[in-house]
Backbone as numpy.savetxt, mean C-alpha at the origin, in Angstrom:
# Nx Ny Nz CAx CAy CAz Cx Cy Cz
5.28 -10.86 12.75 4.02 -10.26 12.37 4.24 -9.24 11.26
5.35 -8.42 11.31 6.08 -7.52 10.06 5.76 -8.34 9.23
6.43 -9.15 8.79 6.65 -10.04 7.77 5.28 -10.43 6.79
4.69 -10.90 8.04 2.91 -11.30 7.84 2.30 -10.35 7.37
2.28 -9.31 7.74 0.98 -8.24 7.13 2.05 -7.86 6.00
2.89 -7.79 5.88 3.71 -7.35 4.29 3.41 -8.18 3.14
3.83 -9.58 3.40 3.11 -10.60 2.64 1.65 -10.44 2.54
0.78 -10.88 3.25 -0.69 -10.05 3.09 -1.29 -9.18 1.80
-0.31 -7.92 1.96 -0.58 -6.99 1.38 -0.19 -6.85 -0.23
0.79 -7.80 -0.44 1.35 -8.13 -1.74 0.63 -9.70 -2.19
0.07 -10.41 -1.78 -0.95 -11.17 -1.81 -2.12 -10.86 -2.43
-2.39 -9.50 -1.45 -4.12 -9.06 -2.00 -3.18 -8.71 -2.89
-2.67 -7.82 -3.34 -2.41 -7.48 -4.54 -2.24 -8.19 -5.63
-1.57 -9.13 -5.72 -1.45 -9.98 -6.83 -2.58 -10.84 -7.16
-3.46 -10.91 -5.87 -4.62 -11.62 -6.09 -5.75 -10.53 -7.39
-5.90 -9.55 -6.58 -6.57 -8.19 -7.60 -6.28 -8.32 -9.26
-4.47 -8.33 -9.61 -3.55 -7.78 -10.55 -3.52 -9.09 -11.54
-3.08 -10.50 -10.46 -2.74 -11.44 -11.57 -3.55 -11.65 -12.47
-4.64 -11.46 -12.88 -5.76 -12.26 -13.91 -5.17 -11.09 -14.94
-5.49 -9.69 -14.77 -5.37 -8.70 -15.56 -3.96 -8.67 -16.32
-3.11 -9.31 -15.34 -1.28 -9.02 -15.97 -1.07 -10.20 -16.87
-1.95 -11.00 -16.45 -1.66 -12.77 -17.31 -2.08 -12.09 -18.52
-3.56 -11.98 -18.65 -4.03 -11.24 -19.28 -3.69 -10.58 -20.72
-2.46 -9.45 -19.83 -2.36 -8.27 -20.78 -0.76 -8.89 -21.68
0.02 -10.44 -20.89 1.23 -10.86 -21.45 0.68 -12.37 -21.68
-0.12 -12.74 -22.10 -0.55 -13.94 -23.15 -0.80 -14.14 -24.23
-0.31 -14.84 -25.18 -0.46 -15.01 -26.14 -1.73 -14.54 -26.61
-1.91 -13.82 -28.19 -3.28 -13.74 -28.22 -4.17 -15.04 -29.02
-3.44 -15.76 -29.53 -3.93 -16.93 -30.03 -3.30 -18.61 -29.33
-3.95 -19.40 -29.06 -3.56 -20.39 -28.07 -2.57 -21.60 -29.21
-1.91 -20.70 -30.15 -0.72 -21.62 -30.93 0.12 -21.32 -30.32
1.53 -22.00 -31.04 2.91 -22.15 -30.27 2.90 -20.26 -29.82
3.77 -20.46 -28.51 4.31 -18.90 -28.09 5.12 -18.29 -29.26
5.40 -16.73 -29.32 6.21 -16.10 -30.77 7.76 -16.45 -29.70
8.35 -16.05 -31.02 9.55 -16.43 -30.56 10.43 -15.05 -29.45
9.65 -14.33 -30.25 10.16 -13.08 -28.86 9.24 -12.66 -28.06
8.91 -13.85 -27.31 8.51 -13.53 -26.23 8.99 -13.09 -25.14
8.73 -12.02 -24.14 9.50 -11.44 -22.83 9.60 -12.77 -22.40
10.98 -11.96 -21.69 11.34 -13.31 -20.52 10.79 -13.20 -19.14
10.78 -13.98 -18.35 9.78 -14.56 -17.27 10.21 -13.46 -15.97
11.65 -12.82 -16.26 11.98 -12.32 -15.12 11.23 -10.53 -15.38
11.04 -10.80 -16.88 10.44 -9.62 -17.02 8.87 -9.41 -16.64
8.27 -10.51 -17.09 6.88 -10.94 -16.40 6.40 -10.36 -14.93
7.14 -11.12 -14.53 6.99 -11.18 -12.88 7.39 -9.76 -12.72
8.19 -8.33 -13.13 8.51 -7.19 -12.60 6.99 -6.61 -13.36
6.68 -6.72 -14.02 5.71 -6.12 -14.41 4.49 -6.40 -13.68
4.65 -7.95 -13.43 3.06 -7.87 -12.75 3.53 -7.76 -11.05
4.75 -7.47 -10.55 4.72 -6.71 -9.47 4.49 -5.28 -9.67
4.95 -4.53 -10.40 3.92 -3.25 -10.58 2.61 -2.97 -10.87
2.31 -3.70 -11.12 0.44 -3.61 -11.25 0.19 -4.05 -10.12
1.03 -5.35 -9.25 0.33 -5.20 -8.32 0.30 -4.07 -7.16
1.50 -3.35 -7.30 2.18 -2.18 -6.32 1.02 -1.03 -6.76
0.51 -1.30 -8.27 -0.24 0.18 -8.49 -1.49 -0.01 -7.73
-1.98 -1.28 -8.12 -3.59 -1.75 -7.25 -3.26 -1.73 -5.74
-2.01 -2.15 -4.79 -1.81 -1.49 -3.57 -1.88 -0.30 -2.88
-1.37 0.84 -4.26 -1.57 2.15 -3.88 -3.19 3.12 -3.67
-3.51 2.11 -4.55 -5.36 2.66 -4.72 -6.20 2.20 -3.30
-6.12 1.19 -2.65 -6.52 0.26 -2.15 -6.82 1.19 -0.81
-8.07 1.63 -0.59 -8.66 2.57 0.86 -8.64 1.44 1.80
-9.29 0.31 1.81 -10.44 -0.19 2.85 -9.76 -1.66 2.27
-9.63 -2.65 3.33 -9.57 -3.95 3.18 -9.71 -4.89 4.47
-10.12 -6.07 3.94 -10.26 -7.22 5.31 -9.88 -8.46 4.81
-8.40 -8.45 5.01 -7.84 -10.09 4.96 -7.94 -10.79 5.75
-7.68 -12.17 5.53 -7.09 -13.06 6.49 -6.09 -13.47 6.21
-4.85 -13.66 7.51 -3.57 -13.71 6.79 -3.06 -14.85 7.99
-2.17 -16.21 7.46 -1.55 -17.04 7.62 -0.03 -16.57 8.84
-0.34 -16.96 10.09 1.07 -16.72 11.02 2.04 -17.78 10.80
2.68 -17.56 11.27 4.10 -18.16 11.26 3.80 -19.66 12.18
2.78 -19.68 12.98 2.52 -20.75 13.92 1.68 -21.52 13.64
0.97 -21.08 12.23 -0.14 -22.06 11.57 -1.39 -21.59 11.53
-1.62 -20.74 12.56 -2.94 -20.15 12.67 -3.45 -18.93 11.81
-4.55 -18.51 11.63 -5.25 -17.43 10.92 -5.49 -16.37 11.91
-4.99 -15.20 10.86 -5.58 -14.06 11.83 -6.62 -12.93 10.64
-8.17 -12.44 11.05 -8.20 -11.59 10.36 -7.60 -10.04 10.66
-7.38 -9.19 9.81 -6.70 -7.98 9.76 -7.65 -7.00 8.55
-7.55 -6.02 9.14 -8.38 -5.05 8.04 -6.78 -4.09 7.58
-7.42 -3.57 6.68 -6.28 -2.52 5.84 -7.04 -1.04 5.75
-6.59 0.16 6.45 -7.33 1.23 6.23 -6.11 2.18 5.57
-6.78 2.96 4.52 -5.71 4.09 3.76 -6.67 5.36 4.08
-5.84 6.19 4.50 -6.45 7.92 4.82 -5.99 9.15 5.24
-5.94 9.79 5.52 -5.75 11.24 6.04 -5.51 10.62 7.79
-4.24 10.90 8.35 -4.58 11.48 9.95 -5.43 12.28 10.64
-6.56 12.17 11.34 -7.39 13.30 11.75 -7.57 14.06 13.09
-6.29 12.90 14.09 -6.38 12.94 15.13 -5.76 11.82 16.06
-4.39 12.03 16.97 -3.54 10.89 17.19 -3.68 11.33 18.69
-3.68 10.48 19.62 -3.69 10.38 21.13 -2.27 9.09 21.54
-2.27 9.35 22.88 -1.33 8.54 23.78 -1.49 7.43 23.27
-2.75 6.68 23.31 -3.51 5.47 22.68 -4.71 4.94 21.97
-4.40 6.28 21.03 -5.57 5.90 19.56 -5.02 6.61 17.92
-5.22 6.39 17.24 -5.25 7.28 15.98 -6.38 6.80 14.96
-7.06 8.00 14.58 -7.86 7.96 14.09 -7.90 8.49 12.14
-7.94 7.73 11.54 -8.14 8.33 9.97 -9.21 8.79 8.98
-9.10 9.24 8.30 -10.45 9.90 7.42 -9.95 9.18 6.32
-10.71 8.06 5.40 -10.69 7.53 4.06 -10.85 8.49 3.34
-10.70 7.95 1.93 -10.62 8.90 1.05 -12.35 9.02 0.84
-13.14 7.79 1.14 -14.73 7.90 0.94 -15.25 8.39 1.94
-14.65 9.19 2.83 -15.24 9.87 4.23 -15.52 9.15 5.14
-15.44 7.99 5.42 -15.23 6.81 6.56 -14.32 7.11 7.52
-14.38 7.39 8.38 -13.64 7.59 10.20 -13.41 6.20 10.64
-11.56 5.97 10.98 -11.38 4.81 11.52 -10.32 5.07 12.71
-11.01 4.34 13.69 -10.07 4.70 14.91 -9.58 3.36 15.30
-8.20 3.63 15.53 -7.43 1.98 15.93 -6.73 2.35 17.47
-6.69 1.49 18.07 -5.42 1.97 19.47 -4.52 1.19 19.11
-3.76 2.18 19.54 -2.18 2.05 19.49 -1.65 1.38 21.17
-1.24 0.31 20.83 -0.43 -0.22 21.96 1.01 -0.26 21.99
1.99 -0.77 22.77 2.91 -1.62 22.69 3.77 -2.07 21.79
2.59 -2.65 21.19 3.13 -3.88 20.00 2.88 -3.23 18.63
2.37 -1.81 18.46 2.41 -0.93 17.52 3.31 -0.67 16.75
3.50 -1.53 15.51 4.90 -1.20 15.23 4.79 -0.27 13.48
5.72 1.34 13.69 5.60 2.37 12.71 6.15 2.62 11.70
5.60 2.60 10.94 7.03 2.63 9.38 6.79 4.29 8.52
8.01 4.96 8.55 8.04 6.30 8.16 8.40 7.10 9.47
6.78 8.16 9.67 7.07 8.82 10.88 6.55 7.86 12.05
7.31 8.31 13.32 7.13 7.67 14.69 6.12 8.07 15.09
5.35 7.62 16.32 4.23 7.69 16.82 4.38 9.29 17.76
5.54 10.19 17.95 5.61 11.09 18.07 5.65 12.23 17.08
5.91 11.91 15.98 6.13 12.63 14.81 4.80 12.75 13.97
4.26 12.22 13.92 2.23 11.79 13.92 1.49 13.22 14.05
0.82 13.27 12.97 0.02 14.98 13.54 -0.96 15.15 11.83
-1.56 15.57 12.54 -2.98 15.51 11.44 -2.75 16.01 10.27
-3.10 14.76 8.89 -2.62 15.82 7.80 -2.27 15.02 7.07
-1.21 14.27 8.12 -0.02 13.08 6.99 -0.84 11.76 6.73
-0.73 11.63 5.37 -1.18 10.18 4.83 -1.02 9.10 5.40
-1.73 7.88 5.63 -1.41 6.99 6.63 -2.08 5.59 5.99
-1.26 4.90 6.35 -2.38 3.44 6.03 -2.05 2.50 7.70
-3.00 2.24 7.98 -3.72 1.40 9.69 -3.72 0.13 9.14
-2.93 -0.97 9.48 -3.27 -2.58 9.41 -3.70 -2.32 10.87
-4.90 -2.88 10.98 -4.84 -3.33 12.69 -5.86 -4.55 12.71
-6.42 -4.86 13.69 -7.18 -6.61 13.90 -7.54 -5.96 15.37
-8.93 -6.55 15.55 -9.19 -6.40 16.91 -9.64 -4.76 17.37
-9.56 -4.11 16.79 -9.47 -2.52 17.10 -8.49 -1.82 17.22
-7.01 -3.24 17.55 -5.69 -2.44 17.76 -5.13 -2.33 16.27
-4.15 -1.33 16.23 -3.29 -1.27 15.31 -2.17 -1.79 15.52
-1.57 -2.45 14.56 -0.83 -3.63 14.21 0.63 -3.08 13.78
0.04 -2.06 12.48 1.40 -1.71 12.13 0.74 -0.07 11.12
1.24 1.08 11.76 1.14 2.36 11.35 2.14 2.49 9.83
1.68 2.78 8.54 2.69 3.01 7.75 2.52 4.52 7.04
3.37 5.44 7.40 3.46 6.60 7.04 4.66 6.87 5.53
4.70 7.97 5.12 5.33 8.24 3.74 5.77 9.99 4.45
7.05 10.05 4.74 7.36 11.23 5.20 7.27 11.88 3.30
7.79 11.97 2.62 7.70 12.65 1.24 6.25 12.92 1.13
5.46 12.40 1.17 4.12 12.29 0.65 3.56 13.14 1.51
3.65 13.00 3.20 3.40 14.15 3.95 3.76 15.07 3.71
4.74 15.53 3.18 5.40 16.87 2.79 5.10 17.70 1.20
4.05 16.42 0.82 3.48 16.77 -0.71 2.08 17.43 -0.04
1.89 16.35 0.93 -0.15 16.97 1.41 0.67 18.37 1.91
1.32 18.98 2.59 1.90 20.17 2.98 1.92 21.46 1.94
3.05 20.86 1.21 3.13 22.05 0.17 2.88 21.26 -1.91
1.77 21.16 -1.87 1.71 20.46 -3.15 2.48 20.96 -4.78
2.30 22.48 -4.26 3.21 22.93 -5.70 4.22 22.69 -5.83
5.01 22.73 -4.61 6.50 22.12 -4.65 6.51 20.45 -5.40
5.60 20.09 -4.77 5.57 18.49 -5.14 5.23 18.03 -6.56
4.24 18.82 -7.14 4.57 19.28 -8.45 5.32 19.70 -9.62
6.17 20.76 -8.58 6.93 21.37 -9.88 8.60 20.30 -10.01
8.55 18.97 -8.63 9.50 18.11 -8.62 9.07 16.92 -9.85
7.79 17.08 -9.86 7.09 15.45 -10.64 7.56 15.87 -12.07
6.76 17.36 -12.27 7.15 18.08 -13.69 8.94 17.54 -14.24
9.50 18.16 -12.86 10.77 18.10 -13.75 11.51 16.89 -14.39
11.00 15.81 -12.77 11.30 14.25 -13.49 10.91 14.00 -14.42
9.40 14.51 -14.86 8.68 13.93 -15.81 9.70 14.53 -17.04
10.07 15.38 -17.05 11.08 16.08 -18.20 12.13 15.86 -18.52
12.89 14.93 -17.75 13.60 14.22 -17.66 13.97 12.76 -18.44
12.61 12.23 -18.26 12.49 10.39 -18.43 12.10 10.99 -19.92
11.18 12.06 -20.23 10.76 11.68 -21.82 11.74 12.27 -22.55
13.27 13.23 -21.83 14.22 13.77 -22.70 14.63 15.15 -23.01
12.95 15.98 -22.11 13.14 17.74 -22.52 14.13 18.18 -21.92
């Protein structure tokens, strides 16, 4: 099921990205290709970053995604704020002010912080189906940016000062 909602999610994405990335690396006239044209392995890294950037934006979604056994499952995608985590629920705030509450079972499986480590604040994205949650994916860094943002700042600054050479 890992596997499944990962694929999924790079799916929608490329579904969103590919028209725009074909797009932006096609010829602009439909004669022979130039002769320096990028190569294909370069293609494909690029339009996996567009699709990774349109993943990152992405609040609210409802796929349907292909199991391993042949069958369809639908799954929604929620991105938000933690607002409130119990024994067996967690609940998120979208970025459009939408409240989503999933239960957490069992078969809850967490990527980042653990379902003990969970506490209102930290960024979160909810795959779940059914009302349950499927798979919790947290960003310990990113929690620690919603925490103290100037710090997180004055780290971006310096990279950024870095890559252009200051």
């Amino acid at each position: 099921m890992r596997r499944l909602v990962s694929v999924a999610l790079v799916a929608a994405a490329l579904a969103v990205t590919a028209p725009a990335a074909h797009a932006a690396t096609a010829p602009s006239s439909p004669e022979a290709p130039e002769a320096s044209e990028a190569p294909a392995a370069t293609e494909r890294r690029s339009a996996r970053a567009a699709a990774l950037r349109a993943v990152r934006k992405v609040i609210h979604g409802d796929l349907v995604v292909l199991r391993p056994d042949g069958t369809t499952q639908a799954v929604t995608i929620d991105r938000g704020q933690v607002t409130a985590v119990t024994d067996d629920s967690i609940t998120i705030e979208r970025p459009d002010g939408v409240g989503v509450t999933a239960a957490l079972t069992d078969e809850t499986r967490f990527r980042g912080f653990s379902r003990e480590k969970l506490e209102p604040g930290v960024p979160a994205l909810v795959v779940h189906a059914d009302g349950s949650a499927i798979r919790v994916v947290t960003h310990p860094r990113r929690a620690r940016c919603a925490e103290h943002p100037a710090a997180c700042r004055r780290v971006a600054d310096r990279r950024a000062g870095a890559r252009n050479g200051s």
